[in-house]
PyMOL commands that place a pseudoatom at each C-alpha (Angstrom):
pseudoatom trace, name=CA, resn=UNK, resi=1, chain=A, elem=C, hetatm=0, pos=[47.087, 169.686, -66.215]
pseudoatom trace, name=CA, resn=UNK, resi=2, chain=A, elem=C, hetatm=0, pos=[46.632, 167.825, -62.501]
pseudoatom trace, name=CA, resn=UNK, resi=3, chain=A, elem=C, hetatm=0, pos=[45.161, 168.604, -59.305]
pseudoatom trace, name=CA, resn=UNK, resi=4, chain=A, elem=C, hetatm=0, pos=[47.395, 167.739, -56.626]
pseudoatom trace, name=CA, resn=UNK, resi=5, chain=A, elem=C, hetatm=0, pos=[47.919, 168.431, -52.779]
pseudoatom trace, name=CA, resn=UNK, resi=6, chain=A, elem=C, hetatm=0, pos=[50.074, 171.590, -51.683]
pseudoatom trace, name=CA, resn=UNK, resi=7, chain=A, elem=C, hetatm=0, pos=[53.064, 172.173, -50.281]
pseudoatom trace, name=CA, resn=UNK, resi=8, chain=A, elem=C, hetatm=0, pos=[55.103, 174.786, -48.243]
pseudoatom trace, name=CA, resn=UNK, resi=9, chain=A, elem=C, hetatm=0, pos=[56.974, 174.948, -50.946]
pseudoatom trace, name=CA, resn=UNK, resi=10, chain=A, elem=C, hetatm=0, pos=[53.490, 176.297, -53.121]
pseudoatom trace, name=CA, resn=UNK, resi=11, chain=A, elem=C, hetatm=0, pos=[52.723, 179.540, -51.103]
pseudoatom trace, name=CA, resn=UNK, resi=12, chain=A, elem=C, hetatm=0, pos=[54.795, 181.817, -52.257]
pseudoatom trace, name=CA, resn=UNK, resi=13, chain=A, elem=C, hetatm=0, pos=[52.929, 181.203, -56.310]
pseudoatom trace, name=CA, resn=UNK, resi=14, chain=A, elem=C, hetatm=0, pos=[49.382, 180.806, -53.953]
pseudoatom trace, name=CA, resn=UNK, resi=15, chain=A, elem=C, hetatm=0, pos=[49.923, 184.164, -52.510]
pseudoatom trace, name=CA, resn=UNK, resi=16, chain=A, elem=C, hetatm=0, pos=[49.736, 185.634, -56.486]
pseudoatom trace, name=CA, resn=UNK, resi=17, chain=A, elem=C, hetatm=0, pos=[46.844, 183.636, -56.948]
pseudoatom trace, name=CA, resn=UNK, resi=18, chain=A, elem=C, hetatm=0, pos=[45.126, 185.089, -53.891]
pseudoatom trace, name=CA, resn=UNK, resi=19, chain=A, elem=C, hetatm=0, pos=[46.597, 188.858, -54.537]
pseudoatom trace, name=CA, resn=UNK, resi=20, chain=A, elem=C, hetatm=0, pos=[44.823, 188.267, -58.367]
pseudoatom trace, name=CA, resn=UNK, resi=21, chain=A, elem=C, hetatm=0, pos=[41.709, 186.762, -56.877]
pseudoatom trace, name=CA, resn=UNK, resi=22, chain=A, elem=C, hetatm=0, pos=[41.791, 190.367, -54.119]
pseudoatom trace, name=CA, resn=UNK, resi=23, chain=A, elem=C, hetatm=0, pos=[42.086, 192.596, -57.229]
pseudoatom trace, name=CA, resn=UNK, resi=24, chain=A, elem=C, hetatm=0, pos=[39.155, 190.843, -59.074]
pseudoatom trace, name=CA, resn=UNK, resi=25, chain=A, elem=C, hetatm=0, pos=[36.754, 190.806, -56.079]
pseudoatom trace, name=CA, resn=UNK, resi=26, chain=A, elem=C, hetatm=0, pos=[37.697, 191.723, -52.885]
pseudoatom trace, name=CA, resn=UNK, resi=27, chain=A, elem=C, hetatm=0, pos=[38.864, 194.994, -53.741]
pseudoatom trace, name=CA, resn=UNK, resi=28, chain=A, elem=C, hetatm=0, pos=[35.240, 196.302, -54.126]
pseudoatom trace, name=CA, resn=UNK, resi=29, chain=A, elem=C, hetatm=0, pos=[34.594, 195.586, -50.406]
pseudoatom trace, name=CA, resn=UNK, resi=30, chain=A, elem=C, hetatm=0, pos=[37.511, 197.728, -49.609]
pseudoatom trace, name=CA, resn=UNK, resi=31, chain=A, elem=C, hetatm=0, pos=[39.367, 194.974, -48.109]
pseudoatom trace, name=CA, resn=UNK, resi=32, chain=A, elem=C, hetatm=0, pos=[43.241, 195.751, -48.347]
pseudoatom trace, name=CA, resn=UNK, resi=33, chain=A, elem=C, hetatm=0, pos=[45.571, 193.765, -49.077]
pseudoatom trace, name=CA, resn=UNK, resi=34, chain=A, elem=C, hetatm=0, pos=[48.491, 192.398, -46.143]
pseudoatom trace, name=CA, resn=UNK, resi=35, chain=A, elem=C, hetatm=0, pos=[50.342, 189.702, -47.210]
pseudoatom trace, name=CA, resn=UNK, resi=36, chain=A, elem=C, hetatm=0, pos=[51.918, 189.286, -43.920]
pseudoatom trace, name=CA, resn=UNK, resi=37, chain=A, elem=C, hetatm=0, pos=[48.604, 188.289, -42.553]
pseudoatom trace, name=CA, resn=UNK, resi=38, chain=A, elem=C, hetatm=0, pos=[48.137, 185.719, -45.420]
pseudoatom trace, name=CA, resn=UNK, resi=39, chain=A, elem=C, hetatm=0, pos=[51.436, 184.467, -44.794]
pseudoatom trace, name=CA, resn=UNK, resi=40, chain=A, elem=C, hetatm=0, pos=[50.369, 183.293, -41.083]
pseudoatom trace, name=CA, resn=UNK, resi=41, chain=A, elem=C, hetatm=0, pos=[46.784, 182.127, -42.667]
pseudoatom trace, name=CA, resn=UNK, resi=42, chain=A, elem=C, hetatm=0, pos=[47.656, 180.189, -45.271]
pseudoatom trace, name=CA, resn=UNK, resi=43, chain=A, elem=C, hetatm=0, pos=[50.243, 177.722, -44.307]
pseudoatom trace, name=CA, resn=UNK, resi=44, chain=A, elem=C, hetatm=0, pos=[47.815, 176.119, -41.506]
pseudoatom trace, name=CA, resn=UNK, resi=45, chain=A, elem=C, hetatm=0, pos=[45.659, 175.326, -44.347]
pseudoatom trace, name=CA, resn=UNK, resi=46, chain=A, elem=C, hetatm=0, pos=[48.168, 173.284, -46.783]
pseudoatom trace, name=CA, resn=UNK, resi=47, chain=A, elem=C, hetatm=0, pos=[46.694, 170.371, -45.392]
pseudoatom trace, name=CA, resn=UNK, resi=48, chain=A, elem=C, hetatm=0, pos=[43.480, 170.961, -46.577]
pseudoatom trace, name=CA, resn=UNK, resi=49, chain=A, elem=C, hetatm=0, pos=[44.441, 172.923, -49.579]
pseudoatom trace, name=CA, resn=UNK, resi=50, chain=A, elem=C, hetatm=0, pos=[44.438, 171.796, -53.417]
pseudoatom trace, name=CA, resn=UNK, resi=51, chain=A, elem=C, hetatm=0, pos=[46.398, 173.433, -56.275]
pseudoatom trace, name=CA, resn=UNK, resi=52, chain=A, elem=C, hetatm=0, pos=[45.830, 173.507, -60.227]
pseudoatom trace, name=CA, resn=UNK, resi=53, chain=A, elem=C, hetatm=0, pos=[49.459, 172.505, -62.106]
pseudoatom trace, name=CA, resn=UNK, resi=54, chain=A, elem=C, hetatm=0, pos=[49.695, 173.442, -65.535]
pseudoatom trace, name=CA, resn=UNK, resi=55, chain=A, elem=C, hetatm=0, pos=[53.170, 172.883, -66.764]
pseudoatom trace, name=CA, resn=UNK, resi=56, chain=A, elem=C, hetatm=0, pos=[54.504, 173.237, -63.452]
pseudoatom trace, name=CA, resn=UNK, resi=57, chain=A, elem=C, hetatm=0, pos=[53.076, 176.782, -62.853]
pseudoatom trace, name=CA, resn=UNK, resi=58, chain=A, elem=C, hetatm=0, pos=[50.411, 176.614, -60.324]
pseudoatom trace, name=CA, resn=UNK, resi=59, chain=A, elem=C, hetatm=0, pos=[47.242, 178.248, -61.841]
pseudoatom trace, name=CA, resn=UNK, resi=60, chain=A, elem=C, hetatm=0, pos=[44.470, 177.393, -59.504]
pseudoatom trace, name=CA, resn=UNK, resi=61, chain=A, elem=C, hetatm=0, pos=[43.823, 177.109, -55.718]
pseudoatom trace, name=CA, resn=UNK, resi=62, chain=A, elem=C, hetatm=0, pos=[40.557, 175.890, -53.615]
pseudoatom trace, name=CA, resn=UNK, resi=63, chain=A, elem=C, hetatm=0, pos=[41.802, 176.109, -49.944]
pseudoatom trace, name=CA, resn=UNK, resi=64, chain=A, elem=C, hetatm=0, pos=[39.412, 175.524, -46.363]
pseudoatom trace, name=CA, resn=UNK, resi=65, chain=A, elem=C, hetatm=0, pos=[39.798, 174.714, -42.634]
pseudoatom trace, name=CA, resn=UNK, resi=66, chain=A, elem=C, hetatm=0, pos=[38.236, 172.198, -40.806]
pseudoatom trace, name=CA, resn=UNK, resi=67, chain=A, elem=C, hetatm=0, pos=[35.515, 173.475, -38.449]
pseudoatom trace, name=CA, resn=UNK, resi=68, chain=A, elem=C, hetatm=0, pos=[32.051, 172.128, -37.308]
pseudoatom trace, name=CA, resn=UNK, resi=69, chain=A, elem=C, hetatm=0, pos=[28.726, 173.526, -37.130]
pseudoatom trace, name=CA, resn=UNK, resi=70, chain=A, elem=C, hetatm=0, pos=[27.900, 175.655, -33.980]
pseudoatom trace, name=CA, resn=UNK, resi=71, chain=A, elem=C, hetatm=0, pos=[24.520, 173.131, -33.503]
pseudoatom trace, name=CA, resn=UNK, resi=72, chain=A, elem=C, hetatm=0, pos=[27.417, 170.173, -33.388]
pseudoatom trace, name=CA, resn=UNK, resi=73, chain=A, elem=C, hetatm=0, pos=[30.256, 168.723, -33.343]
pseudoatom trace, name=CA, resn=UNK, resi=74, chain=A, elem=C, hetatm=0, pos=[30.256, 166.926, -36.636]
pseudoatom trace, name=CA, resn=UNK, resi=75, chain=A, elem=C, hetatm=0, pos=[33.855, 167.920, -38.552]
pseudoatom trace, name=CA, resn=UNK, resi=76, chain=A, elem=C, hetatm=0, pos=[32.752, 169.933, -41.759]
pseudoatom trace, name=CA, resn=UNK, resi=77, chain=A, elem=C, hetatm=0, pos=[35.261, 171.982, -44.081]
pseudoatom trace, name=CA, resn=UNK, resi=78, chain=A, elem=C, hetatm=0, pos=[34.994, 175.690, -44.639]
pseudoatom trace, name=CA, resn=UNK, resi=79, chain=A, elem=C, hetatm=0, pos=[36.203, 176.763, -47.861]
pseudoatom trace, name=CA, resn=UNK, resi=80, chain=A, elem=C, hetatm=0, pos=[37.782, 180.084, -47.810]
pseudoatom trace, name=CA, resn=UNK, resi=81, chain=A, elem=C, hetatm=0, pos=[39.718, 180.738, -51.309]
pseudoatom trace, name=CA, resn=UNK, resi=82, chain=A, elem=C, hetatm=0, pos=[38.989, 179.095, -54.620]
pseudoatom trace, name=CA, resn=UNK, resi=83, chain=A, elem=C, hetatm=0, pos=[40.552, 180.480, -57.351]
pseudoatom trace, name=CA, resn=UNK, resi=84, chain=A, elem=C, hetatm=0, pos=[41.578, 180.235, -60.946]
pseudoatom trace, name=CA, resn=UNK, resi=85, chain=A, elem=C, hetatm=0, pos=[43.686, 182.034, -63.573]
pseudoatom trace, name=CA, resn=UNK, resi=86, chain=A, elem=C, hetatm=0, pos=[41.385, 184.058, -66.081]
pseudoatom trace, name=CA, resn=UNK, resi=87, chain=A, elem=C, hetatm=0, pos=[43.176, 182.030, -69.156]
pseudoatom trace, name=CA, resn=UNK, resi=88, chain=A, elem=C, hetatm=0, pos=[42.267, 178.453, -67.076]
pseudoatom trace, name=CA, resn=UNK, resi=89, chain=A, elem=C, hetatm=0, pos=[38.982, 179.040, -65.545]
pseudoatom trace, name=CA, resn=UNK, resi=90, chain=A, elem=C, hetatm=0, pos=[37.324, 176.572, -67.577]
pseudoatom trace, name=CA, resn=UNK, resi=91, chain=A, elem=C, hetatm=0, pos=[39.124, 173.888, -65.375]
pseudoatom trace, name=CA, resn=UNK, resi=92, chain=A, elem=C, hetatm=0, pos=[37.702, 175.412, -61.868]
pseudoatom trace, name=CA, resn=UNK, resi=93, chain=A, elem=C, hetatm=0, pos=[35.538, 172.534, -61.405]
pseudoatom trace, name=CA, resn=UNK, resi=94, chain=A, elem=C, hetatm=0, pos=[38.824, 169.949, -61.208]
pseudoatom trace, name=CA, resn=UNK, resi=95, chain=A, elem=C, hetatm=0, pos=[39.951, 171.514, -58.261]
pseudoatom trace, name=CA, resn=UNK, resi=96, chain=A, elem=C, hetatm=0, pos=[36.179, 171.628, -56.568]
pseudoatom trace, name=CA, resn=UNK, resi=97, chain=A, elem=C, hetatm=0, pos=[36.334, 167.686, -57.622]
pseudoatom trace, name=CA, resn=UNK, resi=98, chain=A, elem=C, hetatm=0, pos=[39.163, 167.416, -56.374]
pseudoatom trace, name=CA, resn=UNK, resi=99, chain=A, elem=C, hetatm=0, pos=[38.771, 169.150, -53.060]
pseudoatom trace, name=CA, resn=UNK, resi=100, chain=A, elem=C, hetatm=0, pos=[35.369, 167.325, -52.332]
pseudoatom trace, name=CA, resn=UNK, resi=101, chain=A, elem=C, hetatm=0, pos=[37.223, 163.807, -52.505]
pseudoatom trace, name=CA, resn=UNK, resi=102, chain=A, elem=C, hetatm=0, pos=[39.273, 164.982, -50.346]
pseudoatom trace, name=CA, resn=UNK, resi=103, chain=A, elem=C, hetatm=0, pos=[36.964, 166.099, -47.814]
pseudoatom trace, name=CA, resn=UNK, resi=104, chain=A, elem=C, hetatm=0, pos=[35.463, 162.982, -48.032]
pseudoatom trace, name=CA, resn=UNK, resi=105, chain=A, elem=C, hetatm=0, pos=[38.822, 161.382, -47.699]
pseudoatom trace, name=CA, resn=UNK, resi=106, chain=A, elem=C, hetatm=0, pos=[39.349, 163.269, -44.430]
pseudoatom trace, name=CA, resn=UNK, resi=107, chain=A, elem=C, hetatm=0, pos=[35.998, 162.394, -43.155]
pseudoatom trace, name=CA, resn=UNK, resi=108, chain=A, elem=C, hetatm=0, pos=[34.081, 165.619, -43.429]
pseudoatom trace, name=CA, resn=UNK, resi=109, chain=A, elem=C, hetatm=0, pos=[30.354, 165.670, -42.670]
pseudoatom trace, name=CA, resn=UNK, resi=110, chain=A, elem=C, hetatm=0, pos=[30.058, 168.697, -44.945]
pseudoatom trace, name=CA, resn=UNK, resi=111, chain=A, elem=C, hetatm=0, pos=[31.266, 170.821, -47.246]
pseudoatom trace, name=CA, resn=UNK, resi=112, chain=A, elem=C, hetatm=0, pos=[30.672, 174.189, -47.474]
pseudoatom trace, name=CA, resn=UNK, resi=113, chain=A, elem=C, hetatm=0, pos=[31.599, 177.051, -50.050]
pseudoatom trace, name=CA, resn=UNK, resi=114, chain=A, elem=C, hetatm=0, pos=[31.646, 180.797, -50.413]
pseudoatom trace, name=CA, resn=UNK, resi=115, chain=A, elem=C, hetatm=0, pos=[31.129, 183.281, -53.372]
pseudoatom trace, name=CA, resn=UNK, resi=116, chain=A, elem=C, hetatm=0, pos=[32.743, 186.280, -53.440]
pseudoatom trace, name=CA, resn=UNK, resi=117, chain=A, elem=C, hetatm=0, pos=[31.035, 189.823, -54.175]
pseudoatom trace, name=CA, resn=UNK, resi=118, chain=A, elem=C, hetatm=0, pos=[29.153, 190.159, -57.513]
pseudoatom trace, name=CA, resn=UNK, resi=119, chain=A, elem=C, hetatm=0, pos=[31.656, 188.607, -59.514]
pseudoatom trace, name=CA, resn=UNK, resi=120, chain=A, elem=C, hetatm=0, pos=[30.006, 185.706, -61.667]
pseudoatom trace, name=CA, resn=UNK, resi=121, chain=A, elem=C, hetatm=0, pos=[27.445, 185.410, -59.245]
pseudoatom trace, name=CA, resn=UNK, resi=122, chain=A, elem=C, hetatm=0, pos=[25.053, 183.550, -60.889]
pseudoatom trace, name=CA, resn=UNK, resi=123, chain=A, elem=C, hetatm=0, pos=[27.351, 181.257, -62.935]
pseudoatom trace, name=CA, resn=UNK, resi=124, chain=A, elem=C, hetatm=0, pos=[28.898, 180.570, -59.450]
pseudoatom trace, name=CA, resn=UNK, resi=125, chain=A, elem=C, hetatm=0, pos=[25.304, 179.594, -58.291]
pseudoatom trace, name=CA, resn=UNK, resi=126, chain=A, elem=C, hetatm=0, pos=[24.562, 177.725, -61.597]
pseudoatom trace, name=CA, resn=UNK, resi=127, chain=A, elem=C, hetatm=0, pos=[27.549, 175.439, -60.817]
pseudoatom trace, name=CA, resn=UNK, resi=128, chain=A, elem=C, hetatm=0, pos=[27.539, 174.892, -56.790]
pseudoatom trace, name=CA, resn=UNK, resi=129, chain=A, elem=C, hetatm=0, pos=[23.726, 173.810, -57.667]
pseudoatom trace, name=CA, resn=UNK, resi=130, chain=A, elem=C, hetatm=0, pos=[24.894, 171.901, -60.646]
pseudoatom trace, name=CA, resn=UNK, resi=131, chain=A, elem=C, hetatm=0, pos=[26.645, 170.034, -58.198]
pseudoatom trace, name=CA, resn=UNK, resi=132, chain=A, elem=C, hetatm=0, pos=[24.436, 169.453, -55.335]
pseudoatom trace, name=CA, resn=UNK, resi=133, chain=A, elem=C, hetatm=0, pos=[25.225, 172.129, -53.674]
pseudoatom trace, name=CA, resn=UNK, resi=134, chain=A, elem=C, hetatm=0, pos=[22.329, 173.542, -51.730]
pseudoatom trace, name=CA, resn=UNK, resi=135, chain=A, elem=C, hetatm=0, pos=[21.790, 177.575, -50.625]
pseudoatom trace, name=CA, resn=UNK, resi=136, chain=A, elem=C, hetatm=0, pos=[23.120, 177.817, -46.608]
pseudoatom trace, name=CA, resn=UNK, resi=137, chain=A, elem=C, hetatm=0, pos=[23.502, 181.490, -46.102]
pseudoatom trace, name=CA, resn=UNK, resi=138, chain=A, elem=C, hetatm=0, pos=[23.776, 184.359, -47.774]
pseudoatom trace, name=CA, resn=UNK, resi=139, chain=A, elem=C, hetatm=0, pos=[26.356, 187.080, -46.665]
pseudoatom trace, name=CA, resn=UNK, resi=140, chain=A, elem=C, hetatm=0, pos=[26.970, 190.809, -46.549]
pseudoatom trace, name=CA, resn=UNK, resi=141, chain=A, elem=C, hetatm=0, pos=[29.358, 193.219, -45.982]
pseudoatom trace, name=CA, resn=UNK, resi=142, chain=A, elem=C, hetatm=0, pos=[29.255, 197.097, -44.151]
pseudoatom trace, name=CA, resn=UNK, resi=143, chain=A, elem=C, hetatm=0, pos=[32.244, 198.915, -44.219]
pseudoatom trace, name=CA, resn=UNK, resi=144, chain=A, elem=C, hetatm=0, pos=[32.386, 200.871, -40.473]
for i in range(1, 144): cmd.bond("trace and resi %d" % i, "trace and resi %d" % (i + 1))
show_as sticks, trace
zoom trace
């Protein structure tokens, strides 16, 4: 099991990941599901994008663009998918590692990170405070 940097080459296996994570979560929202639009979304953010390798399958991905604040114009990274296989979710927290060197690596003031919906909500709190984490925002959805 490693945590390394993604490739091109990855999307195609990210694209299930993110098509799982949609099912789990997203569908409650009512969001469908284009993966034409995910196709032009994702491969900006293989640069800043980390992927779980388990026997060379990829089974996790934690994935952000760089942005700043609107208050300044300090660089901070926005992270917009982090997901794990059901069977490997225990090893979530290598990618976050991961991803937060690498922020650091690339200079980022910040880091910031969403939850999704209901699901796990307060495990997903437990750990993002676990780890320093503190509360930014909190988010809704309307469907109009």
């Amino acid at each position: 099991m490693r945590v390394r940097r993604t490739t091109q080459e990855d999307l195609p296996e990210i694209l299930e990941l993110i098509k799982t994570l949609h099912e789990e979560s997203l569908s409650e929202f009512d969001l469908f599901w284009d993966e034409s639009v995910l196709g032009k979304v994702m491969p900006p953010m293989v640069e800043t994008s980390l992927v779980l390798v388990v026997e060379d399958k990829i089974v996790g991905v934690i994935a952000g663009f760089v942005t700043n604040h609107i208050a300044n114009d300090k660089p901070l990274m926005q992270e917009m998918i982090w997901h794990v296989k059901k069977e490997y979710r225990g090893y979530g927290k290598l990618l976050l590692d991961g991803f937060k060197k690498m922020c650091k690596d690339l200079n980022m003031n910040h880091l910031i990170i969403t939850g999704v919906g209901s699901y796990k909500r307060e495990k997903f709190e437990t750990l993002c405070l676990g780890e320093g984490f503190e509360v930014l925002e909190t988010h809704y959805i309307i469907k109009l």
